[in-house]
Legacy VTK file of the C-alpha trace (Angstrom):
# vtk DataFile Version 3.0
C-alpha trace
ASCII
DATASET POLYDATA
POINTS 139 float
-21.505 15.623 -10.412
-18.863 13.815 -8.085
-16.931 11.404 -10.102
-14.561 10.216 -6.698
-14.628 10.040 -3.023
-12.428 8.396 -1.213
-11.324 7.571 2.462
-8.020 8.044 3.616
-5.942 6.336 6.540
-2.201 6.995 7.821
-2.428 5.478 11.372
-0.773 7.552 13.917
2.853 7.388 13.172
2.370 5.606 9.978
4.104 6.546 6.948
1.408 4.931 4.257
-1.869 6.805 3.327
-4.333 4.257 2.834
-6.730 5.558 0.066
-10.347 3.586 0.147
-13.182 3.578 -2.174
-16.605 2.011 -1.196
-14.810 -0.350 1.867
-12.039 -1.199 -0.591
-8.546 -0.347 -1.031
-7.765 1.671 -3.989
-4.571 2.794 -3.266
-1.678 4.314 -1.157
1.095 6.919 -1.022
4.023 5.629 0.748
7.052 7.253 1.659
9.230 7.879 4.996
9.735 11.463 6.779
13.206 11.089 5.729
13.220 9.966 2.433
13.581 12.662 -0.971
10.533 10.363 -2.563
7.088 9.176 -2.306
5.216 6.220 -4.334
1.671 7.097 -5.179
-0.850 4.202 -6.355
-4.245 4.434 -7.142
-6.514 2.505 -9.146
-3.902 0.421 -10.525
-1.801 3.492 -11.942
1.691 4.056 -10.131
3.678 7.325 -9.818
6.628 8.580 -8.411
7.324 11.332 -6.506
10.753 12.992 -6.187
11.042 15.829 -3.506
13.611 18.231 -3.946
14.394 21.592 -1.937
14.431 21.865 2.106
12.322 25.587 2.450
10.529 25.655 -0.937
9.831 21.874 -1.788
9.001 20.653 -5.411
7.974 17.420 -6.095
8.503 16.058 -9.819
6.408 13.573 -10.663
7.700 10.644 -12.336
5.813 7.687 -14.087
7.994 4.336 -13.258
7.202 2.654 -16.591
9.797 4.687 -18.458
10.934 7.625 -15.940
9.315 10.174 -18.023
8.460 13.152 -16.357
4.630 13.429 -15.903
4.071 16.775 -13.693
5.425 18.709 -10.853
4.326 20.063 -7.798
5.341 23.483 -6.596
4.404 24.384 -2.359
5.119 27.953 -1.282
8.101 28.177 1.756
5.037 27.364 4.427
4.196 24.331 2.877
0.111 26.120 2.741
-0.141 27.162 -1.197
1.039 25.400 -4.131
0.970 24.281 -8.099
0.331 21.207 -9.292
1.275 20.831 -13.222
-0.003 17.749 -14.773
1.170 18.375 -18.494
-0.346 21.118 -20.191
-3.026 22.134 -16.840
-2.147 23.749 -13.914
-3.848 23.430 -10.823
-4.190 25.709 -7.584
-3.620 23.717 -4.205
-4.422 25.570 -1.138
-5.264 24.956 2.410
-8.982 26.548 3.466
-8.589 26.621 7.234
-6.178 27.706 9.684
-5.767 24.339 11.230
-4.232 23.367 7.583
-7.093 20.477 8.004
-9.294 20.806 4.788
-7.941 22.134 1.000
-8.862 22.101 -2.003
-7.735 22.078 -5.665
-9.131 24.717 -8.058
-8.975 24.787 -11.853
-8.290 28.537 -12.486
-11.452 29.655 -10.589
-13.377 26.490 -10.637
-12.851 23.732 -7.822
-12.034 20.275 -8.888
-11.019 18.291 -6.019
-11.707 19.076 -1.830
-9.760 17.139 0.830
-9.858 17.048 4.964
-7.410 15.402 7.064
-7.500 15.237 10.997
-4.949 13.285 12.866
-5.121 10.052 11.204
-7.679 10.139 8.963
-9.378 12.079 6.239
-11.120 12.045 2.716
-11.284 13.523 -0.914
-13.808 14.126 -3.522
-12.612 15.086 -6.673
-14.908 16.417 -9.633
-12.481 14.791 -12.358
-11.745 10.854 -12.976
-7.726 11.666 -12.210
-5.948 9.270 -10.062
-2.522 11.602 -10.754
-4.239 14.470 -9.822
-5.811 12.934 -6.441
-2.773 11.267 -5.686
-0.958 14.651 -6.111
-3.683 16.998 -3.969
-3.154 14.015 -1.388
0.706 14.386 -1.658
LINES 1 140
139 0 1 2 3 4 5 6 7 8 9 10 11 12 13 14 15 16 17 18 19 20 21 22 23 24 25 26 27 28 29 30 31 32 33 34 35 36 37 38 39 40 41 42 43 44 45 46 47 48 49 50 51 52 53 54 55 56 57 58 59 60 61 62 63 64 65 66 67 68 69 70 71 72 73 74 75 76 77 78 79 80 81 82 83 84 85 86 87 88 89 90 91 92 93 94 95 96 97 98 99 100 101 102 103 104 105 106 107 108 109 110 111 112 113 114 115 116 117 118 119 120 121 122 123 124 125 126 127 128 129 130 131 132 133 134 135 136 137 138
């Protein structure tokens, strides 16, 4: 059953992901190739996202409401494999190609959420009703 699918635009130099649902605007992740954070909205819910570490990047993943700590994100040294922690759950994130164009997001063995992305545009469809989750396989 596929609870979400949604469209996703950068432009070409652009550093916003515009995330669509049905012709609408759900959401975006915003953040600048030189900035140490990212904002993440979707669906009305807001996260942050604080990158830390030049060769093995983490992201912790902040909510704004009262900076608690929500999850973390974890990418190998090549930026292809990674965690994503979302309280008690961790998730696999992995690219399936070797164009680093489509990945997905695996619950232990199962796969929750698949993703493509192409220049400027791409989409997701996620199995679970998670905008932290999305916004994080997006991140």
């Amino acid at each position: 059953m596929m609870t979400g699918f949604y469209q996703l635009d950068q432009g070409v130099l652009g550093n916003t992901i515009t995330i669509s649902s049905d012709g609408r605007e759900v959401g975006q992740l915003t953040g600048s190739a030189w900035s140490q954070s990212k904002t993440g909205t979707l669906n009305g819910k807001k996260y942050l996202f604080e990158i830390s570490g030049f060769f093995r990047q983490e992201a912790t993943i902040i909510s704004p409401d009262d900076r608690s700590i929500v999850g973390k994100i974890d990418f190998n040294s090549w930026h292809t494999k990674g965690q994503i922690i979302l309280g008690e759950t961790t998730y696999q994130w992995s690219y399936k190609d070797i164009f680093n164009t489509k990945w997905e997001v695996l619950d232990g063995a199962i796969p929750v959420m698949q993703g493509k992305f192409s220049l400027s545009k791409g989409e997701v469809t996620s199995e679970l009703a998670d905008e932290l989750l999305v916004l994080s396989g997006v991140f």
